[in-house]
Biotite code that builds the C-alpha atoms (Angstrom):
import biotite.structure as struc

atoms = struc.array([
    struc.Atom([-53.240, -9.719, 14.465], chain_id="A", res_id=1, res_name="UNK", atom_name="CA", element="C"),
    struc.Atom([-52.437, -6.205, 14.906], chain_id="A", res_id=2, res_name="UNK", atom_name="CA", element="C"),
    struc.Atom([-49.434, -4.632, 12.279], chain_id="A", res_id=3, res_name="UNK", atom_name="CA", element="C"),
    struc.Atom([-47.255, -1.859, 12.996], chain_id="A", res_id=4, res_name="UNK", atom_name="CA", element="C"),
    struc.Atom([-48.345, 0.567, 11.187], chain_id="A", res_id=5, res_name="UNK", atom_name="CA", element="C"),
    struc.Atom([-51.784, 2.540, 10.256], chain_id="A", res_id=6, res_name="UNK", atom_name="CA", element="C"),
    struc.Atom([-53.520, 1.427, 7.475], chain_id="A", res_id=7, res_name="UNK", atom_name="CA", element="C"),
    struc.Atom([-52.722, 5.007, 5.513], chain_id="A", res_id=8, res_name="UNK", atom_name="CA", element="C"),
    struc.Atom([-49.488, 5.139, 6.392], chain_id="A", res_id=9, res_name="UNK", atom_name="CA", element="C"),
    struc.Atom([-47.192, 4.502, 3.378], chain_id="A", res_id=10, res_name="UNK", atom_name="CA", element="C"),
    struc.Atom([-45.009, 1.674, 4.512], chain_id="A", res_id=11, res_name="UNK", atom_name="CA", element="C"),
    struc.Atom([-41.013, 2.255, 3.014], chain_id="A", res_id=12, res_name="UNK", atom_name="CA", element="C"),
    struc.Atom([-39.738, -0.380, 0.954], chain_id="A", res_id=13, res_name="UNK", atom_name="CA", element="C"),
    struc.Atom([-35.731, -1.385, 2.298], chain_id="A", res_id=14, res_name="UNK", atom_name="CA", element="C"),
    struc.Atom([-33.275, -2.637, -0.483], chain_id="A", res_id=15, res_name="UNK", atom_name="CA", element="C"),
    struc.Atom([-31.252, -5.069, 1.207], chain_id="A", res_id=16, res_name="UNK", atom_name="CA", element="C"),
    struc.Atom([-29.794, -6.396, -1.859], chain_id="A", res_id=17, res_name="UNK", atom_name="CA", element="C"),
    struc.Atom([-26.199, -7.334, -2.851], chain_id="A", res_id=18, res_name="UNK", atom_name="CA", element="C"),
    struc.Atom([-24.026, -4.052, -3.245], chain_id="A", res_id=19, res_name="UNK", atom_name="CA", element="C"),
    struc.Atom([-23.468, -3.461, -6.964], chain_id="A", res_id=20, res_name="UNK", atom_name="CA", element="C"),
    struc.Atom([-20.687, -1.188, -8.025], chain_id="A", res_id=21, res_name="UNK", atom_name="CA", element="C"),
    struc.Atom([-19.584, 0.280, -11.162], chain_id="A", res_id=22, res_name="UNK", atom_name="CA", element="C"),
    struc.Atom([-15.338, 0.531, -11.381], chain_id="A", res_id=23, res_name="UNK", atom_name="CA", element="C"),
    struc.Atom([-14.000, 3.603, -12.484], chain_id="A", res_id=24, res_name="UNK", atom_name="CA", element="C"),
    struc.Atom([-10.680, 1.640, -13.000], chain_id="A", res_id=25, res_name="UNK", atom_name="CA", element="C"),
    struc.Atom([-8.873, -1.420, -13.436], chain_id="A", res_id=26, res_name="UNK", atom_name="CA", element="C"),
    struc.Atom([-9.256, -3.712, -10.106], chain_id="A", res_id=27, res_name="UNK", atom_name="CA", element="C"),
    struc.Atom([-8.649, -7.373, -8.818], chain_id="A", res_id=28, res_name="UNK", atom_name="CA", element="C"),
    struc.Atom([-11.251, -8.218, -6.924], chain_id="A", res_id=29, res_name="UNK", atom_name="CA", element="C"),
    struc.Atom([-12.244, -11.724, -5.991], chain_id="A", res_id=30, res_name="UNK", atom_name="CA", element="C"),
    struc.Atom([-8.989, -13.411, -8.249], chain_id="A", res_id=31, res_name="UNK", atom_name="CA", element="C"),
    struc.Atom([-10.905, -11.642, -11.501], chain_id="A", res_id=32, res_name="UNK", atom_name="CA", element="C"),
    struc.Atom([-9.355, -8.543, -12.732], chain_id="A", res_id=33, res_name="UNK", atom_name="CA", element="C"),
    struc.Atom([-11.704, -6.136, -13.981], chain_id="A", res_id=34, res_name="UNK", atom_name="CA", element="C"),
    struc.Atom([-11.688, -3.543, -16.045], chain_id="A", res_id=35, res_name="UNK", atom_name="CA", element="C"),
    struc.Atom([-13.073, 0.356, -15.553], chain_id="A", res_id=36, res_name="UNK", atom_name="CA", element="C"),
    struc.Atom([-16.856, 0.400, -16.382], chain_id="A", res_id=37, res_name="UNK", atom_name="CA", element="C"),
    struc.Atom([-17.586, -3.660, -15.531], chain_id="A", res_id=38, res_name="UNK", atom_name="CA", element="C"),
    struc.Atom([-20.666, -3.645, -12.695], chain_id="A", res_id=39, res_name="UNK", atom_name="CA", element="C"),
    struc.Atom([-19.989, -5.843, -9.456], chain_id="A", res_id=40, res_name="UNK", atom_name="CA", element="C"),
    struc.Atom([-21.524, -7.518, -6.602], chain_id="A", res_id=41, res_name="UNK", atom_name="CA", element="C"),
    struc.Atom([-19.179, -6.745, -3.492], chain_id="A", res_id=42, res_name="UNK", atom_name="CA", element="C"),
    struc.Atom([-20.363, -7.349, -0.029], chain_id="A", res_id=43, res_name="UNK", atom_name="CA", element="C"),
    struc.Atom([-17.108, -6.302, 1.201], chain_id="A", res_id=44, res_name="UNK", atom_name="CA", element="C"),
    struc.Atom([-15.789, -2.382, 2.054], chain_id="A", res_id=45, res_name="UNK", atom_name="CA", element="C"),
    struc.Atom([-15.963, -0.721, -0.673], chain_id="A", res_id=46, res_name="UNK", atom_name="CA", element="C"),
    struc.Atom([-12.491, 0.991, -2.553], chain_id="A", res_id=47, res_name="UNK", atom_name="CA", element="C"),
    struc.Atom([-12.340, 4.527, -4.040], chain_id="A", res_id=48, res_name="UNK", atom_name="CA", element="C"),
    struc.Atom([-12.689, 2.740, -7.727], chain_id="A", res_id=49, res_name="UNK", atom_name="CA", element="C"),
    struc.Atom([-16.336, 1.728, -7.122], chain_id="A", res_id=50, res_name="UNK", atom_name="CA", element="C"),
    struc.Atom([-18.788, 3.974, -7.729], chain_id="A", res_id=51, res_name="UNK", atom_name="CA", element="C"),
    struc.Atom([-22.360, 2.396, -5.845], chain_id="A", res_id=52, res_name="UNK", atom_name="CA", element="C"),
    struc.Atom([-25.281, 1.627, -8.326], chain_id="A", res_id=53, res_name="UNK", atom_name="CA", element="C"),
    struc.Atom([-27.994, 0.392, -6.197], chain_id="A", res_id=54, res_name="UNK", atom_name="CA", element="C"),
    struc.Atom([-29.405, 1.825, -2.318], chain_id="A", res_id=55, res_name="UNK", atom_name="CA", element="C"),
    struc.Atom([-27.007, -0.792, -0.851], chain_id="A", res_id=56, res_name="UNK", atom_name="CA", element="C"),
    struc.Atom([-24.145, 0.144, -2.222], chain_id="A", res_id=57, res_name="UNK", atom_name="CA", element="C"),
    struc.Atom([-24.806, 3.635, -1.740], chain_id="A", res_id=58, res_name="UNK", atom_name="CA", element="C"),
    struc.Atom([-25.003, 2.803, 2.013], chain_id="A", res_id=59, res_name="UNK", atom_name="CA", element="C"),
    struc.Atom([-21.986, 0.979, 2.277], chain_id="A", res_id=60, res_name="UNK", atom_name="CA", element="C"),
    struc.Atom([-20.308, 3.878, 0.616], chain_id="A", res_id=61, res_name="UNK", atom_name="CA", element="C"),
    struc.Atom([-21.724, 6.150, 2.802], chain_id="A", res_id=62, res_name="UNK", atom_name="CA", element="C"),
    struc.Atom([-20.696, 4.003, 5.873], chain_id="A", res_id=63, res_name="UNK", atom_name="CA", element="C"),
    struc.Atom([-17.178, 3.338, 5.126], chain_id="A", res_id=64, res_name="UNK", atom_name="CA", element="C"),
    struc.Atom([-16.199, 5.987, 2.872], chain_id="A", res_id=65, res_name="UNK", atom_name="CA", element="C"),
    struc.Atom([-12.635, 7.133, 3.647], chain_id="A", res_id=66, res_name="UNK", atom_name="CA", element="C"),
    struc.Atom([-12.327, 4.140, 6.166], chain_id="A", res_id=67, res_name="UNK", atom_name="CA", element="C"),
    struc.Atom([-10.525, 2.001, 2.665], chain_id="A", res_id=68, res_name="UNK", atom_name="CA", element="C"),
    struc.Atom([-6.988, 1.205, 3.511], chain_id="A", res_id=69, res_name="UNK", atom_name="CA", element="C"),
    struc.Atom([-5.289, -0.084, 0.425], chain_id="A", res_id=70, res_name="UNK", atom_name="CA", element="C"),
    struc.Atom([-3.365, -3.403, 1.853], chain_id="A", res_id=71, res_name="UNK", atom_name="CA", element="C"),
    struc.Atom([-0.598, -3.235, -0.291], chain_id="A", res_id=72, res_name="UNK", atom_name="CA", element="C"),
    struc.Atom([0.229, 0.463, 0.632], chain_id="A", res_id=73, res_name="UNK", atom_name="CA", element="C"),
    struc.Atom([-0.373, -0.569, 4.394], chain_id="A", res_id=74, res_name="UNK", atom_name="CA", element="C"),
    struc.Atom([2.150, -2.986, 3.925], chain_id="A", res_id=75, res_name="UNK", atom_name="CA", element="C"),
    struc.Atom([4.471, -1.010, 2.535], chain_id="A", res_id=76, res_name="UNK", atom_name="CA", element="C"),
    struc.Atom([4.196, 1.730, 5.434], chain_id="A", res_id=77, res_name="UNK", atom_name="CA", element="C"),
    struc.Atom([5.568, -0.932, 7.905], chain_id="A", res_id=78, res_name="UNK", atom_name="CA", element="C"),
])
């Protein structure tokens, strides 16, 4: 069965692990509240208080940085 690539081409390894974040301050996430340096697993959008430890966090990051809306200051806008 043919593959997809050439035998010498170097074939890229994908981390499609669980984002893991380190907090950079206190945070309540999943009904545990955390405290500035604990590492997470969050498969959610990442908030400005996690800093991304591993590729998949550092995508996630990437893809939704500045997209966080904190809900309790949305709700208080209304």
């Amino acid at each position: 069965m043919p593959n997809d690539h050439d035998d010498n081409e170097e074939v890229k390894q994908v981390d499609i692990s669980t984002p893991r974040y380190k907090l950079n301050e206190a945070a309540y996430i999943n009904d545990i509240l955390h405290k500035p340096g604990d590492e997470i697993t969050y498969a959610g959008i990442p908030g400005h208080h996690m800093d991304p430890i591993n590729a998949a966090a550092k995508v996630m990051k990437k893809k939704h940085d500045g997209k966080f809306i904190d809900p309790i200051e949305a709700m208080c806008k209304i």
